[in-house]
SEMARFI-797729 format. One record per residue: residue number from 1; residue in one letter; x negated, y negated, z negated of N, C-alpha, C, CB in turn. Coordinates in steps of 0.2 Angstrom, whole numbers, plus 5000, padded with zeros to 4 digits. Each point is the difference from the previous one (the first is absolute). Glycine has a CB too. Example, Ala and Ser with C-alpha at 12.3 -4.5 7.8 and 13.67 -1.06 7.14 Angstrom:
BEGIN
{n 1 | res A | nu 4934 | nv 5028 | nw 4961 | cau 5004 | cav 4994 | caw 5000 | cu 4996 | cv 4994 | cw 5000 | cbu 5009 | cbv 5006 | cbw 4994}
{n 2 | res S | nu 4993 | nv 4989 | nw 5010 | cau 4996 | cav 4994 | caw 4999 | cu 5004 | cv 4995 | cw 4997 | cbu 4994 | cbv 5003 | cbw 5010}
***
This chain:
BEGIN
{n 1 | res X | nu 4996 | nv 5006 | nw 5000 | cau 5004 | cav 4994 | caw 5000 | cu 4996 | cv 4994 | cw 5000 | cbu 5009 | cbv 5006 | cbw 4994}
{n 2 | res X | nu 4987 | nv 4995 | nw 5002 | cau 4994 | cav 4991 | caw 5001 | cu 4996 | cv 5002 | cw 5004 | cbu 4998 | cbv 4995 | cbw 4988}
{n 3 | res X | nu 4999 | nv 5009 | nw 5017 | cau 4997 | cav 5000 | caw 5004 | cu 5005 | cv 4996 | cw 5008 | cbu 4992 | cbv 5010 | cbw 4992}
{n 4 | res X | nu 5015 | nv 4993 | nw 5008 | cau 5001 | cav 4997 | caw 5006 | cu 5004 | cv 4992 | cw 4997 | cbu 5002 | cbv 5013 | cbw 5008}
{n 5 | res X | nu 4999 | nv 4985 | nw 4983 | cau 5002 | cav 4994 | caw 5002 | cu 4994 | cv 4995 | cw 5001 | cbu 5012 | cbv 5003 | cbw 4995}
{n 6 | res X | nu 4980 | nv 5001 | nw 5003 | cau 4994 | cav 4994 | caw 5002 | cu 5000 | cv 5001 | cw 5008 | cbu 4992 | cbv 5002 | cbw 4988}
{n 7 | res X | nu 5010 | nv 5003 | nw 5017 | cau 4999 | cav 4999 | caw 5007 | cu 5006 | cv 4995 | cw 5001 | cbu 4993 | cbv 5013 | cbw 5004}
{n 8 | res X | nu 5012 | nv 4988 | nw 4994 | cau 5005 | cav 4994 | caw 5003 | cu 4999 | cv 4995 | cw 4997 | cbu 5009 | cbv 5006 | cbw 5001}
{n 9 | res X | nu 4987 | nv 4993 | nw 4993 | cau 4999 | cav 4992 | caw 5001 | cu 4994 | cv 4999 | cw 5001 | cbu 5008 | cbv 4996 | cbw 4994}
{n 10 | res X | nu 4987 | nv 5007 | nw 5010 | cau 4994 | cav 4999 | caw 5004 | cu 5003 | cv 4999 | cw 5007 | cbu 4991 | cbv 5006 | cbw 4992}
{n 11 | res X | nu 5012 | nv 4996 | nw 5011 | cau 5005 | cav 5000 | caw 5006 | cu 5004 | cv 4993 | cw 5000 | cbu 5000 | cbv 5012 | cbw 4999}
{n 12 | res X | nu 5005 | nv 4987 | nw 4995 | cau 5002 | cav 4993 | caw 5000 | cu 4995 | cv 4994 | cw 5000 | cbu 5008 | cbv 5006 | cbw 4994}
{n 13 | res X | nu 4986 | nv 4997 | nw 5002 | cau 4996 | cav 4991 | caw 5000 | cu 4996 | cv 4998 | cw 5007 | cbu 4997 | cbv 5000 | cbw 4985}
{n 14 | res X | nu 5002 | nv 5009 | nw 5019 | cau 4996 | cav 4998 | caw 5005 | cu 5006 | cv 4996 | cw 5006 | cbu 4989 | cbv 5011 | cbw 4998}
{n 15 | res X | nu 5016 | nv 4993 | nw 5002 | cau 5005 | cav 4997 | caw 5005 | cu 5000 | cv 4995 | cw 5000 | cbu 5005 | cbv 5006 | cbw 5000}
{n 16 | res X | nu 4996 | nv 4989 | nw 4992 | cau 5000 | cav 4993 | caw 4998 | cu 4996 | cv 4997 | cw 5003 | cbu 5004 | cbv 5002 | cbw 4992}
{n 17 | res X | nu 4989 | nv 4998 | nw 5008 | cau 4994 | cav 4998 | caw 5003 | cu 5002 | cv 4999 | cw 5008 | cbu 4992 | cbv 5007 | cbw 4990}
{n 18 | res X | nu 5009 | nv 5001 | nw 5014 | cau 5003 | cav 4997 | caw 5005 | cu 5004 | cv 4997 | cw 5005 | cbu 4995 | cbv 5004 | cbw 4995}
{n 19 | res X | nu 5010 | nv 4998 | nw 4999 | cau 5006 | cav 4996 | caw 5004 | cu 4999 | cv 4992 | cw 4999 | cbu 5008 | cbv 5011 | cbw 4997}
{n 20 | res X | nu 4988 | nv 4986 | nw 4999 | cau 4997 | cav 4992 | caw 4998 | cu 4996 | cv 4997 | cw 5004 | cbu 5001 | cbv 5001 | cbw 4989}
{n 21 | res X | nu 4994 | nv 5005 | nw 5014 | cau 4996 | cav 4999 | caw 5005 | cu 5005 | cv 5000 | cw 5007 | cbu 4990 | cbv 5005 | cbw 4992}
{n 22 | res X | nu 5015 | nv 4999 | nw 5011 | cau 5002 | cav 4999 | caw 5004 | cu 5004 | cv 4994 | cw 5003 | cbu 4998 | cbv 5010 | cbw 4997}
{n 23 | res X | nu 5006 | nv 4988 | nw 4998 | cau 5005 | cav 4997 | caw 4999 | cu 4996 | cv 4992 | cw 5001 | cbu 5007 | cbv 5010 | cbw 4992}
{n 24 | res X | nu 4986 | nv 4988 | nw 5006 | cau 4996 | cav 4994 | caw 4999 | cu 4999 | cv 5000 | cw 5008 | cbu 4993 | cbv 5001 | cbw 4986}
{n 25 | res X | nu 5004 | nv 5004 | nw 5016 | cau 4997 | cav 4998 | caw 5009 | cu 5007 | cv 4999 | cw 5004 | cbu 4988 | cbv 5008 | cbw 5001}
{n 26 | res X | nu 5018 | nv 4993 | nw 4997 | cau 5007 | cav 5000 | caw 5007 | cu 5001 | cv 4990 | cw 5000 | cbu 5010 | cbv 5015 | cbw 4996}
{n 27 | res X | nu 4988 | nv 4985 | nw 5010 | cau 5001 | cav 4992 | caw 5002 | cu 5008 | cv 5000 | cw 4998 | cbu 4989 | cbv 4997 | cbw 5012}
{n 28 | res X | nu 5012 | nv 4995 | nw 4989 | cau 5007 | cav 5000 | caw 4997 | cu 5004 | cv 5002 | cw 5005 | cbu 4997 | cbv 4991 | cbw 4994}
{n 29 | res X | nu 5001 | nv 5008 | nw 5013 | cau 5008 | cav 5002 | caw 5006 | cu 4999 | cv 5005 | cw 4999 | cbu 5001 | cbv 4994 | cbw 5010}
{n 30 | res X | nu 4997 | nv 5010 | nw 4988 | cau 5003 | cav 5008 | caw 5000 | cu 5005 | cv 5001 | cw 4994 | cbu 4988 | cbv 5004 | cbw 5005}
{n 31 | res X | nu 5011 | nv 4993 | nw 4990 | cau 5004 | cav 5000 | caw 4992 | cu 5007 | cv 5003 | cw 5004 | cbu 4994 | cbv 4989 | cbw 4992}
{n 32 | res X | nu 5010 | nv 5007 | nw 5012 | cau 5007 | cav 5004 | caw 5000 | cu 5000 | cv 5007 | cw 5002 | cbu 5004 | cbv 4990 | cbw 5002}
{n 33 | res X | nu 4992 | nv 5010 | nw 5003 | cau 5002 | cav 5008 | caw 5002 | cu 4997 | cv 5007 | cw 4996 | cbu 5002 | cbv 4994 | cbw 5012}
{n 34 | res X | nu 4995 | nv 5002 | nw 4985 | cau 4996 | cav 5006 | caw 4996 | cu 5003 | cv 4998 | cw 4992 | cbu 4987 | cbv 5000 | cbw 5008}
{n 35 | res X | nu 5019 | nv 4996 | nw 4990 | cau 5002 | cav 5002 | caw 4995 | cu 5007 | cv 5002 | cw 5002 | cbu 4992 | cbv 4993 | cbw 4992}
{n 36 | res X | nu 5011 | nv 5007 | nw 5014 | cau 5004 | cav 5006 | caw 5001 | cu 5000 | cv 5008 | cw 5000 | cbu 5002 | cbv 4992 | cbw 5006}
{n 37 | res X | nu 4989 | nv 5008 | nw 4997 | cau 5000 | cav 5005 | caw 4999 | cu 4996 | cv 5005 | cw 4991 | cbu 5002 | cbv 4994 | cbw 5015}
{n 38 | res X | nu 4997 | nv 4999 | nw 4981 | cau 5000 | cav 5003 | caw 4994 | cu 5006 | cv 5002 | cw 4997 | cbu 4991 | cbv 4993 | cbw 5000}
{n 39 | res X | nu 5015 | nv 5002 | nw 5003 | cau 5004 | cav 5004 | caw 4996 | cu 5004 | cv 5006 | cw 5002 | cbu 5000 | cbv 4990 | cbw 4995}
{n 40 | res X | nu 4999 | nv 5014 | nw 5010 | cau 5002 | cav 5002 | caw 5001 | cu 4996 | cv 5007 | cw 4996 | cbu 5005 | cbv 4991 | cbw 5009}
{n 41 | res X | nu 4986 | nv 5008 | nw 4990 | cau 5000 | cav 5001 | caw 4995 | cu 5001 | cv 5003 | cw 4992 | cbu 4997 | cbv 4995 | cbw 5009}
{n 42 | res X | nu 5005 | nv 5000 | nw 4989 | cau 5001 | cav 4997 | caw 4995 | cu 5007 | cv 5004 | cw 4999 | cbu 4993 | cbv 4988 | cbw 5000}
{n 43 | res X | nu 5013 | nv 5015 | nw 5007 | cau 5004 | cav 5002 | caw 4998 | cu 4999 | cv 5006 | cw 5000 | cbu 5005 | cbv 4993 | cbw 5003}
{n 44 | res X | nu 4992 | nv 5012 | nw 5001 | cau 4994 | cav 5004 | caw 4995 | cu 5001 | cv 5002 | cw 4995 | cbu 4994 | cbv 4997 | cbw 5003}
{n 45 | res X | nu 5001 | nv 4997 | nw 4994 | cau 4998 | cav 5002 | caw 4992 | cu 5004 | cv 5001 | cw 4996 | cbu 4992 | cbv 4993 | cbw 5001}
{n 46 | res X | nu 5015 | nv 5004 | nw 5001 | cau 5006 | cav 5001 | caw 4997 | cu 5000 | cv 5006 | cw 5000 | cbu 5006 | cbv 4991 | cbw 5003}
{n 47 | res X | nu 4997 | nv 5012 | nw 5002 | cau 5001 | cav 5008 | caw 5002 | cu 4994 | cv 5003 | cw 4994 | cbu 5002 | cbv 4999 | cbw 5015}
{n 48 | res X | nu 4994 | nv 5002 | nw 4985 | cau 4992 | cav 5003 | caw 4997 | cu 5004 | cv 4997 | cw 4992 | cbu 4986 | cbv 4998 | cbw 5011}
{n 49 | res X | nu 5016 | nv 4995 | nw 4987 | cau 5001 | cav 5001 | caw 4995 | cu 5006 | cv 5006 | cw 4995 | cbu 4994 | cbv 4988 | cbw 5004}
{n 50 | res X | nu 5010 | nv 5010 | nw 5002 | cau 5008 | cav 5003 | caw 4998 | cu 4999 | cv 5007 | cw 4998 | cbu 5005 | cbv 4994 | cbw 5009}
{n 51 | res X | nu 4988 | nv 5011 | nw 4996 | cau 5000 | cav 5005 | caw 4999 | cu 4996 | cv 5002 | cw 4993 | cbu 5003 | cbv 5001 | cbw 5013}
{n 52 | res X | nu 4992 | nv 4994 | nw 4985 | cau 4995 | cav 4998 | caw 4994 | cu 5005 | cv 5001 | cw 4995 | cbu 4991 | cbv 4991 | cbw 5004}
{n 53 | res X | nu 5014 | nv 5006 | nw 4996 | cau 5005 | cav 4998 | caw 4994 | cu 5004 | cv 5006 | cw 4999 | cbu 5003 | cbv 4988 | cbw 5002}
{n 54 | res X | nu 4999 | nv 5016 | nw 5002 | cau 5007 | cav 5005 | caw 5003 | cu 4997 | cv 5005 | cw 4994 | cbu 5003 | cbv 4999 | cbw 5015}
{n 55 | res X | nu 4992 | nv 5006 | nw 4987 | cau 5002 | cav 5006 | caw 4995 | cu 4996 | cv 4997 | cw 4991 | cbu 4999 | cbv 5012 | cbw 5012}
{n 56 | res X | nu 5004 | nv 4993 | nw 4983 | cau 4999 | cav 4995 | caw 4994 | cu 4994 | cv 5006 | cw 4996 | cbu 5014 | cbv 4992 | cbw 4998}
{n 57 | res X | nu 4984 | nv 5007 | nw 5004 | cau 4993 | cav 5005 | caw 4999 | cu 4996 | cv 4997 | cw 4991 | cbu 4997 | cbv 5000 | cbw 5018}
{n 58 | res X | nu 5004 | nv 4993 | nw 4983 | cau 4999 | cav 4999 | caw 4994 | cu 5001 | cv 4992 | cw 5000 | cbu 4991 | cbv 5010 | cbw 4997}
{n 59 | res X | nu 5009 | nv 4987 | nw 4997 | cau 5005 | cav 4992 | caw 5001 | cu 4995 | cv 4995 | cw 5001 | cbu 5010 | cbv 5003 | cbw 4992}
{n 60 | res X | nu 4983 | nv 4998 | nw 5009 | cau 4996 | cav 4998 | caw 5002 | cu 5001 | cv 4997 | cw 5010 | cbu 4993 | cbv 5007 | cbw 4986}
{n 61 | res X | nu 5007 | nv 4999 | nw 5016 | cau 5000 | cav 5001 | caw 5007 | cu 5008 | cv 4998 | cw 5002 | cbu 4991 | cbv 5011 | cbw 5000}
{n 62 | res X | nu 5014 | nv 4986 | nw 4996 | cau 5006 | cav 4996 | caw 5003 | cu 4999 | cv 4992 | cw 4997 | cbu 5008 | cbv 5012 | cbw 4999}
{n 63 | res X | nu 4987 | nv 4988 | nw 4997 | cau 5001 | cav 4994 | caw 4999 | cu 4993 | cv 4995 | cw 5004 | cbu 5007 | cbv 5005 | cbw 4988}
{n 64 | res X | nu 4988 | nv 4999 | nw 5014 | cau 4997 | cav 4999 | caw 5007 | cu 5003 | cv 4997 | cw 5006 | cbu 4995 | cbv 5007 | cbw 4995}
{n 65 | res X | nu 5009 | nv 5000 | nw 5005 | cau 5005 | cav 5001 | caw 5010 | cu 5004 | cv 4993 | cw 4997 | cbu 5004 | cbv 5018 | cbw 5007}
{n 66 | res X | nu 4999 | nv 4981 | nw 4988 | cau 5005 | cav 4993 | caw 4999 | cu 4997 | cv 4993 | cw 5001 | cbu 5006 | cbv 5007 | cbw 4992}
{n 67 | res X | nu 4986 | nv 4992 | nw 5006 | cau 4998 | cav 4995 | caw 5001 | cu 4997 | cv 4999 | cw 5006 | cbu 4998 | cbv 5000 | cbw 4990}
{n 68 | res X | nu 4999 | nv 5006 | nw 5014 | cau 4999 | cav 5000 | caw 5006 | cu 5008 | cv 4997 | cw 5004 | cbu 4989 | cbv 5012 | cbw 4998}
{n 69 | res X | nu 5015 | nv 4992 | nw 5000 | cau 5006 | cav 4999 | caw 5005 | cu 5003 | cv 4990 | cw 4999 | cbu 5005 | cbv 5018 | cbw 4998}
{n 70 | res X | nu 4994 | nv 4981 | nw 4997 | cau 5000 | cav 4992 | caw 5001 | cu 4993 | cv 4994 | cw 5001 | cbu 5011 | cbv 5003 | cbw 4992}
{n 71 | res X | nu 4986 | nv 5000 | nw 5007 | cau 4993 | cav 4998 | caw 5005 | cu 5002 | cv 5001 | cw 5004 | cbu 4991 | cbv 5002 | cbw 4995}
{n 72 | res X | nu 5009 | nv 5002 | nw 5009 | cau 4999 | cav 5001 | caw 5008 | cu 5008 | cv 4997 | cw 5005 | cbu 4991 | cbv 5012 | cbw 4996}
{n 73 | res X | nu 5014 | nv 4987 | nw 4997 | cau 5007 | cav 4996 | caw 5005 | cu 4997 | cv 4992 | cw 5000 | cbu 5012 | cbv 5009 | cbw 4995}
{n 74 | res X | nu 4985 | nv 4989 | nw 4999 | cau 5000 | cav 4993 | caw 4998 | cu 4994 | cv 5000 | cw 5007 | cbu 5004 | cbv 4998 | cbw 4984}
{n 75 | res X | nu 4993 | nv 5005 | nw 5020 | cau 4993 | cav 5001 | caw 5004 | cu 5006 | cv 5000 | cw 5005 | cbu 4987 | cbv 5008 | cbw 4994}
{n 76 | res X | nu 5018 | nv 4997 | nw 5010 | cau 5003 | cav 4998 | caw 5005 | cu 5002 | cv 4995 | cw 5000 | cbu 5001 | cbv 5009 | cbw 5002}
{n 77 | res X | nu 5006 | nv 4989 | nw 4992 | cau 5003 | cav 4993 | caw 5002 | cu 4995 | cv 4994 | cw 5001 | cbu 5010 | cbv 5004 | cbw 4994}
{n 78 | res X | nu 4984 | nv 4995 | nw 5001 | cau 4996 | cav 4993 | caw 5002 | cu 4998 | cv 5002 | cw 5006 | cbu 4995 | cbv 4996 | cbw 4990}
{n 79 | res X | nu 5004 | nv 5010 | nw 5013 | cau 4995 | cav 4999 | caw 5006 | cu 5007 | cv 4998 | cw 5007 | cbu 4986 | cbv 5011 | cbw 4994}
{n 80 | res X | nu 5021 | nv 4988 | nw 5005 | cau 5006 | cav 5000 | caw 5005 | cu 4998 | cv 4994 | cw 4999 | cbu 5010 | cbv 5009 | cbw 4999}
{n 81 | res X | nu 4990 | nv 4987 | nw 4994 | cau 5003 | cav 4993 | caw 5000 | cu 4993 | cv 4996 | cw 5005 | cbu 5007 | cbv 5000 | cbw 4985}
{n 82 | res X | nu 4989 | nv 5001 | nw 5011 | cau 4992 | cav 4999 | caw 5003 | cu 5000 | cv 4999 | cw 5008 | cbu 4995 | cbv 5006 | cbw 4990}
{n 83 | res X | nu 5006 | nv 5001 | nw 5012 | cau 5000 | cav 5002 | caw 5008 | cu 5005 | cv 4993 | cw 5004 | cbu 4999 | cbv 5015 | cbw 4996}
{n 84 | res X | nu 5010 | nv 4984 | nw 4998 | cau 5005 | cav 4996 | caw 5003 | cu 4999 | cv 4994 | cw 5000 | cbu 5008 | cbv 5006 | cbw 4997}
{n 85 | res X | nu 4987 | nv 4991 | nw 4998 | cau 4997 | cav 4992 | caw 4999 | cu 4996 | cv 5001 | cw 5007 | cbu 4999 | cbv 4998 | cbw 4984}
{n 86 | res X | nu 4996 | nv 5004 | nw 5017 | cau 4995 | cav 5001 | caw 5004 | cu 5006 | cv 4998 | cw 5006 | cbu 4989 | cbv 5009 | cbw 4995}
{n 87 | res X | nu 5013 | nv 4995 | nw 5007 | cau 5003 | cav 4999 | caw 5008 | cu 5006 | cv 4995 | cw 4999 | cbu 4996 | cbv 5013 | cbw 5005}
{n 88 | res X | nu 5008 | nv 4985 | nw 4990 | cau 5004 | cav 4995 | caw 4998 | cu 4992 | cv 4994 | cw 5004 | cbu 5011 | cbv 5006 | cbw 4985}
{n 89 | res X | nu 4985 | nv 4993 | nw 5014 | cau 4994 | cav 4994 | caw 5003 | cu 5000 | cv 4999 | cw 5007 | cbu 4993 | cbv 5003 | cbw 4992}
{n 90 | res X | nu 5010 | nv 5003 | nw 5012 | cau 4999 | cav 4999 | caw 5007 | cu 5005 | cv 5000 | cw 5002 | cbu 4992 | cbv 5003 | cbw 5001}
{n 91 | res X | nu 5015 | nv 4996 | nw 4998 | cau 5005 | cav 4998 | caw 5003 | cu 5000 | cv 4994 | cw 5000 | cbu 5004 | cbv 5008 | cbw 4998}
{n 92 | res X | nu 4999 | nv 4991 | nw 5008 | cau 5000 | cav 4994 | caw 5004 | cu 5008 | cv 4993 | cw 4995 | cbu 4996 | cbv 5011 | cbw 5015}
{n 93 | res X | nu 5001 | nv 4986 | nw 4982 | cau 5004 | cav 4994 | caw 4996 | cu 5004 | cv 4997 | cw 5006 | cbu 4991 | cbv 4996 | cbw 4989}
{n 94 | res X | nu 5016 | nv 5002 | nw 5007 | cau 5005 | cav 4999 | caw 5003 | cu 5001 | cv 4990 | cw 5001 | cbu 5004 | cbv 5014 | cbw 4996}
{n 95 | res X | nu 4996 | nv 4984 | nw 5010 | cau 4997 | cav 4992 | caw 5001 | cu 5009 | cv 4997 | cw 4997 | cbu 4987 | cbv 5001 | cbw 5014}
{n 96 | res X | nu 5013 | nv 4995 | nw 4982 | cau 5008 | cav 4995 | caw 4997 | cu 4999 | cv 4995 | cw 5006 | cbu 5001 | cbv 5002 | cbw 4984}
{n 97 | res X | nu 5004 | nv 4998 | nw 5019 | cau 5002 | cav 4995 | caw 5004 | cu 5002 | cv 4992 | cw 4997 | cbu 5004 | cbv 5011 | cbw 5007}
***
């Protein structure tokens, strides 16, 4: 049991590392289409969490899958609003006569 939760959080902190590094080099025009496609991601993770939560193996492993599961909604809806603000910027403003 403490050998795989030290590989899951050596795993977690390297992903952290790169996911900060990736995220630092995406010039800005790319930001929208690459956070659509995060979240579709991120809907994912939902999935992965749902099934994390599902069996009750012990109450440790439901109270995980539950934080995962609102982490990762509060991660899809910011990344909708984010994505809708962004392109809300390029529509064409309407001229008052």
């Amino acid at each position: 049991m403490a050998a795989g939760l030290i590989a899951g959080l050596v795993v977690f902190v390297l992903a952290s590392f790169i996911g900060v590094e990736v995220i630092n080099k995406v010039p800005p025009t790319l930001h929208t289409p690459l956070m659509s496609g995060s979240n579709a991601i991120s809907g994912i993770a939902v999935i992965g969490a749902l099934l994390v939560a599902g069996p009750r193996d012990s109450n440790l492993s439901v109270i995980l899958g539950l934080i995962a599961i609102v982490l990762a909604t509060i991660n899809v809806v910011g990344g909708f609003l984010v994505t809708d603000r962004m392109l809300q910027m390029f529509k064409k403003k309407e001229v008052k006569a």
